[in-house]
FINU-515153 format. One record per residue: residue number from 1; x, y, z of N, C-alpha, C in turn. Coordinates in steps of 0.1 Angstrom, whole numbers. Atoms other than C-alpha are relative to their C-alpha. Example, Ala and Ser with C-alpha at 12.3 -4.5 7.8 and 13.67 -1.06 7.14 Angstrom:
<recs>
(1 (9 -12 0) (123 -45 78) (9 12 0)),
(2 (-9 -11 0) (137 -11 71) (-8 11 8)),
</recs>
This chain:
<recs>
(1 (-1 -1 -15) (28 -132 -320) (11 10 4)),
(2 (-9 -7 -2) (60 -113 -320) (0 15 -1)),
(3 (5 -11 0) (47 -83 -333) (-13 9 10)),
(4 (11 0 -11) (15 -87 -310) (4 4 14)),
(5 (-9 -1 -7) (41 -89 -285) (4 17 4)),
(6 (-14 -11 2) (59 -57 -295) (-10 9 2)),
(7 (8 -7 -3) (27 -40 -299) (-8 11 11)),
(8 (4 -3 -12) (11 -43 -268) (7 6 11)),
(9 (-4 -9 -10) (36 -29 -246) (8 13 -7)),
(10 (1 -12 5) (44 -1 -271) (-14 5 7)),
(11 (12 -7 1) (8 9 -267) (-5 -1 20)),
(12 (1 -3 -5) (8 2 -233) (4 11 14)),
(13 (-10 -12 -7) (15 30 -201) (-13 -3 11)),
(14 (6 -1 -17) (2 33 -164) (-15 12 -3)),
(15 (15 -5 2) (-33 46 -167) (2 11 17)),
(16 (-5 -10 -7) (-33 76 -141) (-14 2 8)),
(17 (15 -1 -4) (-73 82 -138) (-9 -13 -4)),
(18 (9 7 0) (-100 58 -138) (-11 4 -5)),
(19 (12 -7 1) (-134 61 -153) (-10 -13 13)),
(20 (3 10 -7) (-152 44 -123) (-21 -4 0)),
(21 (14 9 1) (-186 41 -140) (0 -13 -13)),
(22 (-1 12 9) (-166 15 -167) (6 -10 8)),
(23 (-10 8 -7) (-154 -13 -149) (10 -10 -11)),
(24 (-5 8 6) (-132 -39 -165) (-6 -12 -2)),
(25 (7 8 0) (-144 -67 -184) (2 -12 6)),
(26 (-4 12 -8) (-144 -97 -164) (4 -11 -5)),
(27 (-10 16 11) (-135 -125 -190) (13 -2 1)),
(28 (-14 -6 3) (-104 -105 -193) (6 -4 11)),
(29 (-4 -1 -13) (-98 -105 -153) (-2 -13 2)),
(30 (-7 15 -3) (-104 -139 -151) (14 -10 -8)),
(31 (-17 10 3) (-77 -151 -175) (7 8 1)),
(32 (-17 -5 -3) (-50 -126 -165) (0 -8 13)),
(33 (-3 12 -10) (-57 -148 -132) (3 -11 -2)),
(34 (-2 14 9) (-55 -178 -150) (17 1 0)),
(35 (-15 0 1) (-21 -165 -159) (11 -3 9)),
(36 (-13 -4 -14) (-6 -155 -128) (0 -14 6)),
(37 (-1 14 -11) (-11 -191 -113) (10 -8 -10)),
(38 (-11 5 8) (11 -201 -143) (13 8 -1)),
(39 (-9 -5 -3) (38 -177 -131) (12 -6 4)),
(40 (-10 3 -8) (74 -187 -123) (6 5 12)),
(41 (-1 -1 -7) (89 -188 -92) (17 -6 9)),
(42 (-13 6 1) (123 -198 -77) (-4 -14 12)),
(43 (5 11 -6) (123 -237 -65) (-10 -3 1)),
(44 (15 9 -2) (87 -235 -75) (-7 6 14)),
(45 (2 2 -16) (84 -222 -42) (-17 11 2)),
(46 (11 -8 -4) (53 -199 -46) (-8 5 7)),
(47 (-1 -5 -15) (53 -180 -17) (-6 16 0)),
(48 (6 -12 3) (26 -156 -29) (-13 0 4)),
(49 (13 3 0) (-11 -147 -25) (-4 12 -3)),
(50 (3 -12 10) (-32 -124 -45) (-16 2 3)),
(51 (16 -5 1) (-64 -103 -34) (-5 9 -14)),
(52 (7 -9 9) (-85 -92 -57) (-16 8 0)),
(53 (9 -11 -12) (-105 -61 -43) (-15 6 -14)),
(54 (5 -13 12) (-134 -46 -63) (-16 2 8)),
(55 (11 -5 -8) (-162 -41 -32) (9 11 4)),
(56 (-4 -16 -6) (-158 -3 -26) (1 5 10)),
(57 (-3 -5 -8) (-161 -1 3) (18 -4 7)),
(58 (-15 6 -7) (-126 -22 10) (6 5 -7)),
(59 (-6 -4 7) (-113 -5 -20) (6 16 7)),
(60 (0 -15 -6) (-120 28 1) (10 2 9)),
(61 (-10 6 -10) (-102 11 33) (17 0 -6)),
(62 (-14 3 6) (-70 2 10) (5 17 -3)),
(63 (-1 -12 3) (-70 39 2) (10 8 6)),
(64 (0 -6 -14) (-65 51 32) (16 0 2)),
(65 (-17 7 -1) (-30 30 32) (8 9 -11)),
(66 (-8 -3 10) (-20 49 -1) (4 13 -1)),
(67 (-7 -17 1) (1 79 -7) (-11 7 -9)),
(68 (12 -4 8) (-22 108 -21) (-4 -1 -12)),
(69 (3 6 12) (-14 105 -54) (-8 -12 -8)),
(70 (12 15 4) (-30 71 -55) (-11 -8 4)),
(71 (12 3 -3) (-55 72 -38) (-13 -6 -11)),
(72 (11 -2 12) (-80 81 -69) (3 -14 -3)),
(73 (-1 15 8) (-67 46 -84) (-10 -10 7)),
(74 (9 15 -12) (-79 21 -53) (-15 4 0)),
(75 (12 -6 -3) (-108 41 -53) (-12 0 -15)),
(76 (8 -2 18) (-121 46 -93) (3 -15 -9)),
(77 (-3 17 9) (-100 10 -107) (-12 -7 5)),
(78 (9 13 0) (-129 -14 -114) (4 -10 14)),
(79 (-8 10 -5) (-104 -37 -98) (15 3 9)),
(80 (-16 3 -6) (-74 -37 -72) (8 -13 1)),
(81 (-8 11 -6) (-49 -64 -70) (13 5 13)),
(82 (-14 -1 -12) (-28 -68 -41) (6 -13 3)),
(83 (-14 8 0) (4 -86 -43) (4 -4 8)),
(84 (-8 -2 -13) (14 -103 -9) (6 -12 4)),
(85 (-11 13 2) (42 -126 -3) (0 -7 15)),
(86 (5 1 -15) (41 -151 29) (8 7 11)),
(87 (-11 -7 -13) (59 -141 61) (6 -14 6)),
(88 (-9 12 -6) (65 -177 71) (3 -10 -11)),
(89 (0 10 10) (79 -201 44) (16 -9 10)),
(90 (-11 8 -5) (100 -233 56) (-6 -16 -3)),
(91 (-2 18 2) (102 -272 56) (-19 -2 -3)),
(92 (13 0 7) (60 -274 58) (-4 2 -10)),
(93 (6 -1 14) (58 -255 29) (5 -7 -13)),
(94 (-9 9 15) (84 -268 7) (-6 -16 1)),
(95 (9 16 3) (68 -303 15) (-18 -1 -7)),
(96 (10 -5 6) (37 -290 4) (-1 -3 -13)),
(97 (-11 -7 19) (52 -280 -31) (-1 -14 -1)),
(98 (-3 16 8) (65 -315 -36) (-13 -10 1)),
(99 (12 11 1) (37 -332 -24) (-9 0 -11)),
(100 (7 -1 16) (17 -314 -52) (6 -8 -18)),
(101 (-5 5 15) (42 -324 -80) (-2 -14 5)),
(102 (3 15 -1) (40 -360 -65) (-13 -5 -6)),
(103 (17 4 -1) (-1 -358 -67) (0 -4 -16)),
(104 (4 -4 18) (4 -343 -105) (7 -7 -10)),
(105 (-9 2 11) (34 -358 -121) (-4 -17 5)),
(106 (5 15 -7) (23 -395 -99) (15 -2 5)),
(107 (-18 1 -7) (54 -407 -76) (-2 1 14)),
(108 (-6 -1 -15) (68 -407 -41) (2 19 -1)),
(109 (-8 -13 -6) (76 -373 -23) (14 -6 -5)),
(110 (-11 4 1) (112 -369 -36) (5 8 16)),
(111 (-9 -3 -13) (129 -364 1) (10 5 -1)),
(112 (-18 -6 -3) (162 -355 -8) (-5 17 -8)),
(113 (3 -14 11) (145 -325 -31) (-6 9 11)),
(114 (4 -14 -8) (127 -310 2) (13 0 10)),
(115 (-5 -5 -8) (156 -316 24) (10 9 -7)),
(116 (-8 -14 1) (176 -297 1) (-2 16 -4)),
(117 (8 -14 1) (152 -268 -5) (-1 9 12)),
(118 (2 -8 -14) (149 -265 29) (8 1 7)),
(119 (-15 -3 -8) (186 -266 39) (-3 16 -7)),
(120 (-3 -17 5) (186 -233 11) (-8 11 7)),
(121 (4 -14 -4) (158 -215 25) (7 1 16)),
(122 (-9 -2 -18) (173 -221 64) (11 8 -4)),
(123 (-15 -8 0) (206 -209 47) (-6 17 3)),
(124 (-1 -15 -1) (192 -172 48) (-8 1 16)),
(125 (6 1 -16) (187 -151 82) (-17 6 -7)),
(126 (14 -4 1) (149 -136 85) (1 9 -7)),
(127 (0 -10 15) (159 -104 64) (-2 -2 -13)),
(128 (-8 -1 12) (174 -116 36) (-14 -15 -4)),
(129 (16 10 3) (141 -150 36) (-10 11 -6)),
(130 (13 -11 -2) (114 -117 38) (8 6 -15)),
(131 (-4 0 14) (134 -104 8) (-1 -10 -8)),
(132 (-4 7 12) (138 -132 -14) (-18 -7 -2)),
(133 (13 6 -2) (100 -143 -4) (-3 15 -12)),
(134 (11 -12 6) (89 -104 -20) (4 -2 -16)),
(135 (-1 -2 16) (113 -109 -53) (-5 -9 -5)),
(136 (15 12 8) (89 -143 -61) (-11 6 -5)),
(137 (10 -11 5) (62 -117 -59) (-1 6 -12)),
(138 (-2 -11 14) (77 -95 -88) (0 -9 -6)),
(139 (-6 12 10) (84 -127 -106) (-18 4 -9)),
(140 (17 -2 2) (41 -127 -105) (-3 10 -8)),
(141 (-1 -11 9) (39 -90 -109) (4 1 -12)),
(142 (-3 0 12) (57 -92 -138) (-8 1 -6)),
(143 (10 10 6) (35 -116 -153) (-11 11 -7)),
(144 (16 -6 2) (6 -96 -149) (1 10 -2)),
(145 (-1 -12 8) (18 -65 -164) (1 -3 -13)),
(146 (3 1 13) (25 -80 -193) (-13 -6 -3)),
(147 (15 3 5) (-10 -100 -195) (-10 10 -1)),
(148 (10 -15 4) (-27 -69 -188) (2 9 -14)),
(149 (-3 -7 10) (-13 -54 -215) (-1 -7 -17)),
(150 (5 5 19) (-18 -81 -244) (-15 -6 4)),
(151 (14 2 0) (-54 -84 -228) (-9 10 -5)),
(152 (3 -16 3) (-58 -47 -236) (-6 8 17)),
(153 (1 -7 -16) (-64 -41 -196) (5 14 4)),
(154 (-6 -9 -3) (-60 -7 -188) (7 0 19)),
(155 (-5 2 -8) (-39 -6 -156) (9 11 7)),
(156 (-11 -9 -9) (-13 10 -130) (7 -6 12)),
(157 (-8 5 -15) (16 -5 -109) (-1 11 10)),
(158 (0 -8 -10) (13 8 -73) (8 -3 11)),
(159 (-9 2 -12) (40 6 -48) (-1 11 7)),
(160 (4 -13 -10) (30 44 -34) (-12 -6 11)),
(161 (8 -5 -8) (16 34 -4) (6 -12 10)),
(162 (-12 7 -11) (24 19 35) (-6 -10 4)),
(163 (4 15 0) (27 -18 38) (-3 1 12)),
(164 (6 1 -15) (20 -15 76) (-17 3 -1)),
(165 (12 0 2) (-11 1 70) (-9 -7 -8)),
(166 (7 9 9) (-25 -17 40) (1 -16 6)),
(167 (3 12 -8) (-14 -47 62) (-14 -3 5)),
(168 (8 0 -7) (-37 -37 87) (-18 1 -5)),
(169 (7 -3 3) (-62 -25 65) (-9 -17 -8)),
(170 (2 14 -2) (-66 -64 54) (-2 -10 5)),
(171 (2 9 -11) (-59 -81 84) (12 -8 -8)),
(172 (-6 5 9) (-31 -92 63) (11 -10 12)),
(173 (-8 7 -9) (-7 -105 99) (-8 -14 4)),
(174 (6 14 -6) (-34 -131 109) (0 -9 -11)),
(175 (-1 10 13) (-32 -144 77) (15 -4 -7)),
(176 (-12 6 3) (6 -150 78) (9 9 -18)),
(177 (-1 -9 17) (7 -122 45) (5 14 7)),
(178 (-2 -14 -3) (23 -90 41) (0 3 -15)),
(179 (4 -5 4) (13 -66 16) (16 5 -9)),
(180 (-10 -1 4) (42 -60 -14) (-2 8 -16)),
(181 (9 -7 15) (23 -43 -49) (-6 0 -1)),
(182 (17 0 8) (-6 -34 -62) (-4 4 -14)),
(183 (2 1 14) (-20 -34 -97) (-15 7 5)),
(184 (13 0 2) (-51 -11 -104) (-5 -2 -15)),
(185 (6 1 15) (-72 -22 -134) (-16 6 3)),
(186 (13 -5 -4) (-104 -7 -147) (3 3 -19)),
(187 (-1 -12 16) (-110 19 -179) (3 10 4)),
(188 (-5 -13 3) (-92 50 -188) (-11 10 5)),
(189 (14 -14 0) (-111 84 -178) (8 5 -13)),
(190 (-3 -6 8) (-113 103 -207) (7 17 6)),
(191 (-8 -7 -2) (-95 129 -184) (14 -2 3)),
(192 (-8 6 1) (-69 107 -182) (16 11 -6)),
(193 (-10 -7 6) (-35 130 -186) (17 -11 -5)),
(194 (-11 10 4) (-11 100 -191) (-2 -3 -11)),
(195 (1 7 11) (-23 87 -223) (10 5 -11)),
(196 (-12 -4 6) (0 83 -251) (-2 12 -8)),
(197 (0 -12 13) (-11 114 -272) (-4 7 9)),
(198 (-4 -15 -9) (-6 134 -242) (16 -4 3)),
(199 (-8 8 -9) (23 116 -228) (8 -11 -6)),
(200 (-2 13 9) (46 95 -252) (13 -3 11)),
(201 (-9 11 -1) (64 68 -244) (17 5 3)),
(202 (-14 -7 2) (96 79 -227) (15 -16 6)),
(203 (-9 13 -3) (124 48 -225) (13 1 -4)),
(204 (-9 0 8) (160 47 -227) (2 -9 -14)),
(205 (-1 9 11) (170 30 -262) (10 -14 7)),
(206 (-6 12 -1) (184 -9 -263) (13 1 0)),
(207 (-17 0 2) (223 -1 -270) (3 6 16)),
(208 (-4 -6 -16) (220 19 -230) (-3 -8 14)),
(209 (7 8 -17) (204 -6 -210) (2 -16 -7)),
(210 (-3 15 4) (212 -38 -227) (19 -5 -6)),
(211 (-15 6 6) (252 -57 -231) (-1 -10 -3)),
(212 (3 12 10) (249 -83 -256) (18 -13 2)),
(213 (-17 12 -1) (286 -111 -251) (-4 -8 -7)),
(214 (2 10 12) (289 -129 -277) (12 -7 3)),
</recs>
């Protein structure tokens, strides 16, 4: 596993072109979904929601939202995901949450566990909520970069493009969502200029970005 591990994101890199007459196999795309719903989150609070685009013409719409560079992606990826964290989380939701672990673990709502979740999230103003709601998101994202990558999913994180528009371009405000990364998956074009035997692997080493305290 460790080597499997080490493998896969050696060999993996951001896929650049698409071939958009191979799509992605769907076995695959359903359990990197699978995964992401087993994603961590802080307090549990999972304050995310995940489209997954692959009618072209809405792929075309998302486009529209994205810087030029990335367009080609929304447009050729088999598959878009889009990353979008809520806009309103508070006492409703956090009772939500518990009421689930009550349903699953068997038990009472614990009370004192939502009123003190929901003293924390009141403690922040609307800024610093709308932030801490989008870094849950990356928590996800994460996830699903690395599953993509020991699924063998070819892929590409996309944060080039404007959340207002891609809002709009979803209808993403009536649905209490706002728009926070995108992942395209699909297959490689064989014109592909990122691949690694064009394009190796450029990473600082472990002794520059890592302090070990013993």
């Amino acid at each position: 596993m460790i080597n499997q591990l080490k493998t896969a994101l050696e060999q993996r890199y951001s896929t650049k072109q698409f071939d958009p007459a191979n799509p992605a196999p769907q076995d695959k795309i359903d359990t990197l979904l699978e995964t992401l719903c087993l994603a961590p989150t802080s307090i549990n609070s999972q304050p995310w929601h995940l489209f997954v685009v692959t009618n072209q013409a809405q792929k075309a719409r998302m486009a529209k939202a994205a810087w030029d560079a990335n367009k080609g992606k929304f447009q050729d990826a088999s598959h878009v995901l889009l990353f979008c964290a809520k806009t309103n989380f508070g006492k409703a939701e956090i009772r939500a949450i518990e009421e689930l672990v009550a349903q699953v673990r068997g038990g009472e709502v614990n009370e004192q566990r939502v009123e003190m979740m929901t003293n924390y999230v009141n403690s922040m103003s609307h800024e610093m909520r709308i932030e801490w709601l989008k870094r849950q998101v990356y928590l996800v994202f994460g996830q699903c970069m690395l599953s993509a990558a020991l699924l063998e999913l070819d892929s590409c994180p996309i944060e080039g493009f404007l959340p207002e528009q891609m809002d709009d371009a979803l209808e993403l405000h009536d649905k209490g969502l706002t728009s926070v990364v995108a992942v395209a998956i699909g297959q490689r074009s064989e014109d592909d200029f990122n691949t690694l035997d064009k394009a190796a692997k450029v990473r600082f080493p472990r002794e520059a970005m890592i302090t070990e305290l013993a």
